[in-house]
C-alpha positions in Angstrom: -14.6 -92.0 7.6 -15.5 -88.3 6.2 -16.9 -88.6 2.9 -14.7 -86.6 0.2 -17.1 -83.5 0.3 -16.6 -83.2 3.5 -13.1 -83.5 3.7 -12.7 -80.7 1.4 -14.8 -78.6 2.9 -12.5 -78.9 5.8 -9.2 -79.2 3.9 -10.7 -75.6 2.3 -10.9 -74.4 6.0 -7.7 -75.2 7.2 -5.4 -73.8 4.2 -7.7 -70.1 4.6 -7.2 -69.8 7.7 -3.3 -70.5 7.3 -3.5 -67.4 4.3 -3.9 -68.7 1.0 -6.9 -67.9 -0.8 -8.3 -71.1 -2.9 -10.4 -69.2 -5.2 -9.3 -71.5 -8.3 -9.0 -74.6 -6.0 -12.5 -73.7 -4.3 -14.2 -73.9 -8.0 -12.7 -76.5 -9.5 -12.1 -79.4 -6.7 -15.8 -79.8 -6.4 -15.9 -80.5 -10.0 -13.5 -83.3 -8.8 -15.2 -85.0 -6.4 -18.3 -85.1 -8.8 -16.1 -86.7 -11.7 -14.7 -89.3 -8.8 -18.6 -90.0 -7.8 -19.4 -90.4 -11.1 -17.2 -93.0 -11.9 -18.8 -95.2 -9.0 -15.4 -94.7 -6.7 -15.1 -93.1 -3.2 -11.9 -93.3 -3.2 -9.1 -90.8 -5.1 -7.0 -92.9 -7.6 -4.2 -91.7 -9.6 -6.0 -92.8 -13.0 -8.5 -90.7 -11.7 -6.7 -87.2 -10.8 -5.0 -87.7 -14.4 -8.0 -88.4 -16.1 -10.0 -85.8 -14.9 -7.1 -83.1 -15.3 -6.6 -83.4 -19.1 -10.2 -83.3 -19.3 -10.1 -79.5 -20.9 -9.1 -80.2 -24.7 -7.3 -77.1 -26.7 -5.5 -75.4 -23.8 -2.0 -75.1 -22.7 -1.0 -78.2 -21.1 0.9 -76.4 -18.5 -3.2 -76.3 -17.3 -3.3 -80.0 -16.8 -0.7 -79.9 -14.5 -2.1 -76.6 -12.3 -5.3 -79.1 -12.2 -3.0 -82.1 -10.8 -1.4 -80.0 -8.4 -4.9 -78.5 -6.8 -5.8 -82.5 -7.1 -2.6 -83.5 -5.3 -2.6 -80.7 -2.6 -6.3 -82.4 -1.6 -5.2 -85.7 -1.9 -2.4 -85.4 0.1 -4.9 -84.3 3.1 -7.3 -87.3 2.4 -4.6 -89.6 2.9 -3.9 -88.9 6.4 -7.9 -89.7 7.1 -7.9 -92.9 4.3 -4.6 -94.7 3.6 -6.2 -96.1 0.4 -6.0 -92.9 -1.2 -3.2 -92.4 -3.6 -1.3 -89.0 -4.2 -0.7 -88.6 -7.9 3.1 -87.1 -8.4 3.7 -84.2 -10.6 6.1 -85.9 -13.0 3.0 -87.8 -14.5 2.0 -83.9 -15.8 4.8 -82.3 -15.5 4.3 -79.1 -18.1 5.3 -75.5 -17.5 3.8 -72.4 -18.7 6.3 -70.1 -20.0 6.8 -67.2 -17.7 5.5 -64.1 -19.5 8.5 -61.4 -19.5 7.5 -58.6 -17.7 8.0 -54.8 -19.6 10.2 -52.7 -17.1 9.1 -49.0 -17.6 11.3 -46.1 -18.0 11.0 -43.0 -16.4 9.3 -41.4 -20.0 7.1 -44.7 -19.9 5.8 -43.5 -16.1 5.3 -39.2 -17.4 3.5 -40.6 -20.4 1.2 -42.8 -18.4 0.6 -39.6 -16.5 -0.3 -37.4 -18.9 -2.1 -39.5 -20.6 -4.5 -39.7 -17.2 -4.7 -35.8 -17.2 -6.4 -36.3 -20.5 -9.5 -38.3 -19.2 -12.6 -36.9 -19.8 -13.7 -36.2 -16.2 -11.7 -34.5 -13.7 -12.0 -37.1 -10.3 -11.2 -39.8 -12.7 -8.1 -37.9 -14.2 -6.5 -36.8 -10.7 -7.8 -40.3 -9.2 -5.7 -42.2 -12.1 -3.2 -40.2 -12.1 -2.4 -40.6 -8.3 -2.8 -44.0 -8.7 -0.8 -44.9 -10.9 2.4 -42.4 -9.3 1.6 -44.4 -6.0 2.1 -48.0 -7.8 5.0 -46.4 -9.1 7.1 -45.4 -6.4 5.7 -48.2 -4.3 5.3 -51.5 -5.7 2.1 -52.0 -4.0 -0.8 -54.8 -5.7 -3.5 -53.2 -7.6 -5.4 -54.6 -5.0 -3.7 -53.4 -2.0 -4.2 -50.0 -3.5 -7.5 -49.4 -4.1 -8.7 -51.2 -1.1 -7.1 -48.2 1.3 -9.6 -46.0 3.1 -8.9 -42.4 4.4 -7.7 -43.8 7.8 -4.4 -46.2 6.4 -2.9 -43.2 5.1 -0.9 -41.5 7.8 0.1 -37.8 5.6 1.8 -36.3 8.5 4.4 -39.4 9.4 4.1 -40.9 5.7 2.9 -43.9 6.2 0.6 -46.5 4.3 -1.4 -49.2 6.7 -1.7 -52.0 3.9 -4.4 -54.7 6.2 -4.9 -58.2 5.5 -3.6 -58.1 2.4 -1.8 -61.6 0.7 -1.8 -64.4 3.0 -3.7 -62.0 5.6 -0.4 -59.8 6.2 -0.6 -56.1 7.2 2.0 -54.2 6.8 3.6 -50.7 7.4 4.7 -48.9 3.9 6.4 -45.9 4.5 6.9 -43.5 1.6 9.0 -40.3 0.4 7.6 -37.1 1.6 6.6 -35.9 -1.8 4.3 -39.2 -2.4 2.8 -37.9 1.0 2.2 -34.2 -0.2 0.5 -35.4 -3.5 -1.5 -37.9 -1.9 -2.5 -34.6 0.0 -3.2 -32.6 -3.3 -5.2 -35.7 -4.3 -7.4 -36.1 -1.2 -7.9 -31.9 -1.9 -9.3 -32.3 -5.5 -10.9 -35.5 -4.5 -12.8 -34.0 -1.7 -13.7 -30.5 -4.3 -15.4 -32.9 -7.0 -16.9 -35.2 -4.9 -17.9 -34.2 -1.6 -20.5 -36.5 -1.3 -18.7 -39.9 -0.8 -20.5 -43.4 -0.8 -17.5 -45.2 0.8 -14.6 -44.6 3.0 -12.0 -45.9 0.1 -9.4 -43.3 -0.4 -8.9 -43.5 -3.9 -12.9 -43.1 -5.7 -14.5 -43.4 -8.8 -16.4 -40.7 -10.4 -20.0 -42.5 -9.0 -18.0 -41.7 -5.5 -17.6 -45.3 -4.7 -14.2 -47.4 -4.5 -12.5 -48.5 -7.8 -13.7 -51.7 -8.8 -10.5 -54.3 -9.9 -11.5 -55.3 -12.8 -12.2 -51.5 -14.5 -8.7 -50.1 -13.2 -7.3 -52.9 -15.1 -9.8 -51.5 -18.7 -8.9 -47.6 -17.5 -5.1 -48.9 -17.6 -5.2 -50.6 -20.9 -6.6 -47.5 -22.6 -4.2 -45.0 -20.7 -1.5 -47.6 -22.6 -3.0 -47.3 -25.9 -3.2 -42.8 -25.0 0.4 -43.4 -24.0 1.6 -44.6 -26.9 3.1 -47.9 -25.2 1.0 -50.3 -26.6 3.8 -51.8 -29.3 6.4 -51.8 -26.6 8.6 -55.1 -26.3 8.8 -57.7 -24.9 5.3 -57.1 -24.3 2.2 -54.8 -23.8 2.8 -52.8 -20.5 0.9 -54.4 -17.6 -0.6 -52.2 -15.0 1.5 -55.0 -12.9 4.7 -54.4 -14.5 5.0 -51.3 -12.2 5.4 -53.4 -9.6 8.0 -55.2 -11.3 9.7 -52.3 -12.2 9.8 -51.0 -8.7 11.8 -53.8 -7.2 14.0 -54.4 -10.1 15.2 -50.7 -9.6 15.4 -50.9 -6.6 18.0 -53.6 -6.5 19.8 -51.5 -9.4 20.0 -48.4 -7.2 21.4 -51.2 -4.6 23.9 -52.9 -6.6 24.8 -48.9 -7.8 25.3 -47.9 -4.4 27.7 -51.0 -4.0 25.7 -51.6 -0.5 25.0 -55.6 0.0 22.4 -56.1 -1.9 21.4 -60.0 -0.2 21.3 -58.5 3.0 19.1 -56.1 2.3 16.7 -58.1 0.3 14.4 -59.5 3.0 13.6 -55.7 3.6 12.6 -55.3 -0.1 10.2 -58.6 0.8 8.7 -57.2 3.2 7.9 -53.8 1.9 6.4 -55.6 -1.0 4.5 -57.5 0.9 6.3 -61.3 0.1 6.4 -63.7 2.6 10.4 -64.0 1.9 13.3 -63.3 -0.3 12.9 -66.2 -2.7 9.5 -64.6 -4.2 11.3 -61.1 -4.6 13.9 -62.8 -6.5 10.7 -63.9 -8.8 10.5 -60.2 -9.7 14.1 -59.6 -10.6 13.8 -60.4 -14.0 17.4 -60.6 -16.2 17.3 -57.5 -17.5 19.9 -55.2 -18.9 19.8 -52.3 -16.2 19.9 -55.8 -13.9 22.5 -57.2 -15.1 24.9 -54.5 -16.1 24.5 -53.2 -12.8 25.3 -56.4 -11.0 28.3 -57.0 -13.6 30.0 -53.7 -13.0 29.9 -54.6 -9.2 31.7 -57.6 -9.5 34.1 -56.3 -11.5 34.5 -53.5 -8.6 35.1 -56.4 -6.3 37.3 -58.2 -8.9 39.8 -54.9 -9.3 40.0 -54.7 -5.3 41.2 -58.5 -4.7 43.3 -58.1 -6.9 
């Protein structure tokens, strides 16, 4: 029988190479088996998964169950290799986070952003910014997705985006208006006037002429908020995510506007985005007014023709 460091190294294994990524999973269910070891068992118990879940004092408890569940996805695999191990169920931790409201940005929200980016101090950064930030716009791509292209996914002349291995290992097709194609053109002009010298082959660079690292796109954001003026905005502080929020829920809006059928055209907006179906779109579509007033006024056009 595998021992339980072994089985998760293979249980790791098999779930990459089906797409999902593990990072937490990879961190933490070590920490597990150590805890199980510890308490002199080989096995996974129930008492045990619990146990060593609520072990973090002063957080959220919604966290003790994320723990369970990485616990329960593992011990769900053991079981199929030793039928003495026991799957612990959800309901014994069964707290929720509450979902954090997403702010949906207005059209003023999206110029401010901009010209707050012309204002950085040097000129690659401003013009890099500020194209990347219009592209999130009118594309609902991840951060991620975004500053991971290089010169040869972006197709000017047909206006397409190559988006490769992106969630799950998906690559996708993105194509875009014409006018996102000309000032991705304008960009890759200045771009290649201030820094001719490039390091990488990323499309979108940082003033050192590297490619945008995740984590200071996310800092550059929050300070463009702040420049903006958006940081006291309700429900929430704008998220450099919420534009991708904002894209699909207008979408739909224009959809529902249009009075075309909206839930047959919703596995196209999944793939564009990138989801691997219609159910996480419909994640995105938070109730808001532009939402729901649009959907409303539809049904009452469909009300006032049945009748």
């Amino acid at each position: 029988m595998k021992t339980l460091d072994r089985a998760l190294e293979d249980y790791l294994a098999t779930r990459r190479a089906l797409g999902f990524k593990l990072q937490r999973a990879g961190r933490l269910l070590p920490e597990f088996i150590r805890y199980v070891a510890d308490s002199g068992s080989t096995t996974i118990t129930t008492a045990a998964a619990v146990a060593w879940a609520t072990q973090p004092q002063g957080v959220h408890p919604a966290w003790w169950t994320a723990r369970l569940s990485m616990v329960r996805g593992f011990a769900k695999y053991v079981q199929t290799l030793n039928p003495r191990t026991q799957v612990p169920s959800l309901e014994l931790l069964s707290h929720r986070r509450p979902r954090t409201a997403p702010y949906v940005y207005t059209g003023a929200d999206i110029d401010a952003l901009l010209l707050a980016a012309e204002s950085l101090r040097r000129p690659l950064m401003a013009a890099t910014y500020r194209t990347l930030i219009g592209l999130l716009s009118v594309t609902g791509l991840r951060v991620g997705e975004a500053i991971k292209l290089d010169e040869h996914d972006i197709d000017r002349r047909r206006a397409v985006l190559v988006i490769r291995t992106s969630k799950f290992r998906k690559t996708r097709e993105v194509p875009v208006h014409r006018s996102t194609a000309q000032a991705l053109s304008r960009y890759v002009r200045e771009r290649d006037r201030l820094a001719p010298r490039r390091r990488q082959p990323s499309f979108f660079v940082s003033s050192a002429g590297t490619r945008l690292h995740y984590q200071n796109v996310h800092e550059t954001f929050l300070r463009l908020v702040f420049a903006a003026g958006l940081a006291d905005r309700r429900p929430r502080r704008p998220r450099i995510h919420d534009l991708r929020h904002t894209f699909a829920i207008q979408t739909v809006v224009a959809w529902h506007r249009e009075g075309n059928g909206v839930e047959a055209k919703m596995p196209l907006l999944s793939t564009y985005l990138g989801h691997v179906g219609p159910a996480t779109t419909y994640w995105y579509l938070s109730a808001v007014p532009e939402l729901l007033g649009a959907a409303t006024a539809r049904l009452e056009r469909a009300l006032k023709v049945r009748s």
